[in-house]
C-alpha positions in Angstrom: -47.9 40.7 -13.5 -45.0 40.0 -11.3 -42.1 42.1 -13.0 -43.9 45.1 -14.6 -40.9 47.0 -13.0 -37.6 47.0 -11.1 -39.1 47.0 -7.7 -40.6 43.8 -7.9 -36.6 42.5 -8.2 -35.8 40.0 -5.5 -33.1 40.8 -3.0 -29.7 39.8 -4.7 -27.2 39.9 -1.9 -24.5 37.9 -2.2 -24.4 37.2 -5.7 -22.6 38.0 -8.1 -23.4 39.3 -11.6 -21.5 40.3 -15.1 -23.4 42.4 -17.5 -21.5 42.4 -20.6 -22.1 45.7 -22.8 -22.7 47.4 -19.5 -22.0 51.1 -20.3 -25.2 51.9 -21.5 -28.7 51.5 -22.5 -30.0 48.4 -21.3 -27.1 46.9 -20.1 -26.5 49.8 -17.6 -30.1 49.8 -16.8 -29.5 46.0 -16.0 -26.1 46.3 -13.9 -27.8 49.3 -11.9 -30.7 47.6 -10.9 -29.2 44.1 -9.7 -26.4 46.9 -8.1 -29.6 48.5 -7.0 -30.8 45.4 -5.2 -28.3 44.1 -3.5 -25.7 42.4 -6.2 -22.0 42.4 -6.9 -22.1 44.3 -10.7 -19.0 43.7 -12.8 -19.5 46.0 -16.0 -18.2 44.0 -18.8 -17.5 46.7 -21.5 -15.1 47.0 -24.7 -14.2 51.0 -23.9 -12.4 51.3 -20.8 -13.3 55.3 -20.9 -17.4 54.8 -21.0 -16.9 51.5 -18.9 -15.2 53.1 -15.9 -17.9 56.4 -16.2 -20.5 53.5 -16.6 -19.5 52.5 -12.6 -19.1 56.4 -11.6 -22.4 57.2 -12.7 -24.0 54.0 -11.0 -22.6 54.3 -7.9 -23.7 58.1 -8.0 -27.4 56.4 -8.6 -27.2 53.8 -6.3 -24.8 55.1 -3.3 -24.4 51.7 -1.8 -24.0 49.7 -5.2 -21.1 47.1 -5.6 -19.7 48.1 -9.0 -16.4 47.4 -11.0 -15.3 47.5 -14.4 -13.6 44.9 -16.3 -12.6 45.4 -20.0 -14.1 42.6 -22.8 -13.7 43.5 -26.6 -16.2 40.1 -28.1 -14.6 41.2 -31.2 -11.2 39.2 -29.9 -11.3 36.3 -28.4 -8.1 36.9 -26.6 -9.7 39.7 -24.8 -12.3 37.2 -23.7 -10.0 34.6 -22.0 -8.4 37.8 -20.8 -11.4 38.8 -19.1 -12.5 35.5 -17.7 -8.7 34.8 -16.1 -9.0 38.5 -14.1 -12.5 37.9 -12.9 -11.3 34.3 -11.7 -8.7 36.5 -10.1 -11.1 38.4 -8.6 -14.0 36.1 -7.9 -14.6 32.7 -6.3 -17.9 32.3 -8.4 -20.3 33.4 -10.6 -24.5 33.8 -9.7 -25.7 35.4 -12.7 -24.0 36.5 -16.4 -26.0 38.9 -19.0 -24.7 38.4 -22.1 -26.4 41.5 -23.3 -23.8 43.3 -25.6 -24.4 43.2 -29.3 -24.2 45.1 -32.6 -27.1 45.8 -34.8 -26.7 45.5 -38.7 -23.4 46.4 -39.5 -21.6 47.0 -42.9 -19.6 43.8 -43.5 -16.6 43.8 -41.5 -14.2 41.0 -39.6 -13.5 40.7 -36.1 -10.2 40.5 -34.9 -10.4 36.7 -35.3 -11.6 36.5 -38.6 -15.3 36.1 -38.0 -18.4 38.4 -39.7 -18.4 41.1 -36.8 -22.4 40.6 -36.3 -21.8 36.6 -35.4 -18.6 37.1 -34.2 -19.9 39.5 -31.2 -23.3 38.6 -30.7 -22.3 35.0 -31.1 -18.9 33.7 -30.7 -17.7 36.3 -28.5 -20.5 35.1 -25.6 -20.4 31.8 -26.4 -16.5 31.8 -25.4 -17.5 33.7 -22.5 -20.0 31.6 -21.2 -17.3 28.6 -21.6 -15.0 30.2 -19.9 -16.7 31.3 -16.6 -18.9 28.0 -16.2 -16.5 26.8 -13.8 -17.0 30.1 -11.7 -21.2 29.7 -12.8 -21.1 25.9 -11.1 -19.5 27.2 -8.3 -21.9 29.4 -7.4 -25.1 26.8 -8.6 -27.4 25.9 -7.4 -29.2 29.3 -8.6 -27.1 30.3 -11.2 -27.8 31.5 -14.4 -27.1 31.9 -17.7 -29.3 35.2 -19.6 -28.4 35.4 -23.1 -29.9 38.6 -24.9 -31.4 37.9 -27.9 -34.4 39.6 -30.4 -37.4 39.7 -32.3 -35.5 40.1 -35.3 -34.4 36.5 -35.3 -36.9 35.6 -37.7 -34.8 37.6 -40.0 -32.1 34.7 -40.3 -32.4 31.2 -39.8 -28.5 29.4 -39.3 -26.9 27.1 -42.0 -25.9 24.2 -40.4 -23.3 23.9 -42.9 -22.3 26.8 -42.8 -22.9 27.5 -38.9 -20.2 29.9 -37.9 -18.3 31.3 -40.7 -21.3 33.3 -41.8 -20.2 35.6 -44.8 -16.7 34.4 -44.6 -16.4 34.4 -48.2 -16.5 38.9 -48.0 -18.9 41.2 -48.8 -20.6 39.0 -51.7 -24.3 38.4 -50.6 -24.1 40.0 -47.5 -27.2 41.5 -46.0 -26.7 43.2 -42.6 -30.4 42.6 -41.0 -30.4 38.8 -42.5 -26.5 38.5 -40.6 -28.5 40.3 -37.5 -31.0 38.1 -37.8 -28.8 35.1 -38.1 -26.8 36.1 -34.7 -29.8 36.5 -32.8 -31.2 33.0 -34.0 -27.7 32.0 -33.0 -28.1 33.4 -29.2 -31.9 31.2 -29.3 -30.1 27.8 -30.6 -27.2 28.4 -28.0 -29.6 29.1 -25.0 -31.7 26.0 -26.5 -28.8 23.2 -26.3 -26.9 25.0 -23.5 -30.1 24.7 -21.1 -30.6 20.9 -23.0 -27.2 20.1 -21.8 -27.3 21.5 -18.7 -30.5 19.0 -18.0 -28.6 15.9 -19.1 -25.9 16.7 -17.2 -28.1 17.1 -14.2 -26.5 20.7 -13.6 -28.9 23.2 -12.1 -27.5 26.2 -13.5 -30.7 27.4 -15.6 -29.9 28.9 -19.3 -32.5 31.4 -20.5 -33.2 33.7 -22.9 -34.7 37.7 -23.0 -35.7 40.1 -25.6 -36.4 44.2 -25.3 -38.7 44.4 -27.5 -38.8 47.6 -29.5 -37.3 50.1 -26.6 -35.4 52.8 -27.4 -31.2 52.3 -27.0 -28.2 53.9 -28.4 -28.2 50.0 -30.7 -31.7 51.2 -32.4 -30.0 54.5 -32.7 -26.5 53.6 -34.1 -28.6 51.1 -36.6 -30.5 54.2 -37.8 -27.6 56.5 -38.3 -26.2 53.6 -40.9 -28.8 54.2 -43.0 -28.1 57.6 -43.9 -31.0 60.1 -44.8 -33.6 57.3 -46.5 -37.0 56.4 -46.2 -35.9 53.7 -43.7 -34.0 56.0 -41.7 -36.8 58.5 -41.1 -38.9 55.5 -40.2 -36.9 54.1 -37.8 -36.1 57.6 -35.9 -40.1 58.4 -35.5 -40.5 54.8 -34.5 -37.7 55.7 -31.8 -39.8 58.8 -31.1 -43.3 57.6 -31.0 -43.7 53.3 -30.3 -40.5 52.7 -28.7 -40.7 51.8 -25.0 -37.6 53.7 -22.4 -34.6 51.6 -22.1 -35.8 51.4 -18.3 -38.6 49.3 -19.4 -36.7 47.3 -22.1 -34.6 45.8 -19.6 -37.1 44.4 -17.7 -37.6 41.1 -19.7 -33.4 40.9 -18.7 -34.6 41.3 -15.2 -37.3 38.9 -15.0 -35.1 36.0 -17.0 -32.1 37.0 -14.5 -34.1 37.0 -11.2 -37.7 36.1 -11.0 -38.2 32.6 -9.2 -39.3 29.7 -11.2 -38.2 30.9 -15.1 -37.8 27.7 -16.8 -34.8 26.7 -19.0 -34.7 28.2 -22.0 -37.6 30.2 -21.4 -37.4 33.0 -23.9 -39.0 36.0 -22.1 -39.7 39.6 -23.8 -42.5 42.2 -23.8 -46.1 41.1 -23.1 -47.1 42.8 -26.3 -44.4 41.5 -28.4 -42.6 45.0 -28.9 -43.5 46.5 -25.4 -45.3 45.5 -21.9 -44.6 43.5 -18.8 -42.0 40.6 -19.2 -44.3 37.2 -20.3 -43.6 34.7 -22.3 -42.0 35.4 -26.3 -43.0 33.5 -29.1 -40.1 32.3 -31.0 -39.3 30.8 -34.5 -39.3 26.9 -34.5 -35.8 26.9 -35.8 -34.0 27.9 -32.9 -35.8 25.2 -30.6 -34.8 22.3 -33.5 -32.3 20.4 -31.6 -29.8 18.9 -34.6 -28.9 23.1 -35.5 -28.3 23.6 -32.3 -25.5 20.8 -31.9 -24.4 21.5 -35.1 -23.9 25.8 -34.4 -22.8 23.9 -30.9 -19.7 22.1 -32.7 -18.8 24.9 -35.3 -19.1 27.4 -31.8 -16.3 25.1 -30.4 -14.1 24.5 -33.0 -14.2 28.3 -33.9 -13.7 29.2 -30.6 -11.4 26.6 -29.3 -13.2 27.0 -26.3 -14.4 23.6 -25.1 -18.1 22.8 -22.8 -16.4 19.0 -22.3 -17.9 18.2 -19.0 -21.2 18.8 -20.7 -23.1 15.8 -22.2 -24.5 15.9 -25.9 
């Protein structure tokens, strides 16, 4: 199957590509590979320390990689229209963006704008981004494209339309971390779903897609894990790590294949073959996030959160 690994990449140069959560595991795996074939990598990453090592190490991979760092915290949303005014300084236009950084099942806690941190970074934080930089995205169509990382654990949470972005705003009462996981991954489906939905009303030919690792073994798995202190679930989850878990290197290959293979339609959602591991195919996917009235509704509540308007798109 086309995309069982990296080489099967078509040639990127000239485009340009932003990898958010780009200093490790399967973002850096992303970033080097497009750097790797041919692309202009931007590292999007919160630490400026591990983001600037990030482009170090990769160009010490890949000697004749095209790598920079630009900061982006998706815990504040000034740090986001912060980022997309310097890479607008920087770049005419915009071929491919990753939204790949997350955070996997936090303790409650707030971003900087007020939001529950799991919705507020997996969500909110890409969904301003992606606002931002669709000028720079339909500059650079036709071809451009629009991954956003989400997961099998989706079918944890399903989104409350009426209550669409101020999950767990009310504190800690009721919170569960994996259901608020769950509920910011559904998000990234039902954002994918009515961004590629409005990009074909619109007539726009940037596609919007969507990826999933599968189980593969990153520092998120890991930092998930370590939460959980010395229990049961713990232990399971390490030998899981240990024994099932596919190498980052092949986790980022659904990533790959949504970014660059020819003829991924919109809001494809494309993970392992095998659900947790295997060549990038097709993922099955809850009905919920392809239900069109939650994802106009998580659309609106997105905006108004945000403030960042998609005008020039059609309902």
């Amino acid at each position: 199957m086309p995309g069982r690994n990296a080489t099967h990449i078509p040639d990127q140069s000239g485009r340009v590509a932003v990898v958010t959560g780009a200093n490790s595991g399967i973002g850096y795996v992303t970033a080097r590979e497009l750097a790797r074939r041919g692309a202009s990598v931007v590292l999007a990453c919160r630490s400026a320390a591990r983001g600037r090592a990030a482009v170090i190490r990769l160009r010490a991979e890949v000697p004749q990689a095209r790598a920079d760092f630009l900061p982006l915290d998706l815990a504040d949303l000034s740090s986001v229209r912060e980022f997309a005014t310097a890479y607008a300084q920087r770049h005419a236009s915009l071929d491919l963006l990753i939204n790949n950084a997350g955070v996997m099942a936090l303790p409650y806690g707030r971003t900087a704008d007020g939001f529950e941190t799991q919705f507020g970074v997996n969500h909110l934080g890409h969904f301003a981004l992606t606002g931002l930089l669709l000028p720079r995205l339909r500059a650079a169509a036709p071809g451009a494209r629009i991954v956003n990382v989400s997961s099998g654990f989706h079918v944890l949470g399903r989104i409350d339309p009426d209550d669409a972005g101020l999950a767990y705003a009310g504190g800690e009462h009721g919170y569960r971390r994996w259901i608020a996981y769950g509920r910011s991954k559904t998000a990234n489906l039902l954002f994918t779903h009515e961004l590629a939905r409005r990009f074909t009303a619109a007539g726009s030919p940037i596609t919007a897609v969507a990826a999933h690792p599968g189980y593969a073994s990153s520092n998120l798995h890991s930092g998930a894990s370590k939460l959980e202190g010395p229990t049961l679930t713990s232990w399971a989850a390490a030998l899981g790590n240990a024994v099932l878990a596919q190498p980052t290197s092949s986790g980022a290959l659904p990533t790959l294949y949504a970014a660059t293979a020819p003829g991924v339609e919109p809001d494809a959602f494309i993970g392992p073959r095998f659900g947790w591991r295997g060549a990038p195919a097709r993922s099955w996917r809850a009905g919920w996030t392809l239900d069109d009235t939650s994802g106009e509704l998580l659309w609106a509540a997105s905006e108004k959160l945000t403030g960042v308007s998609y005008a020039a798109l059609p309902r």
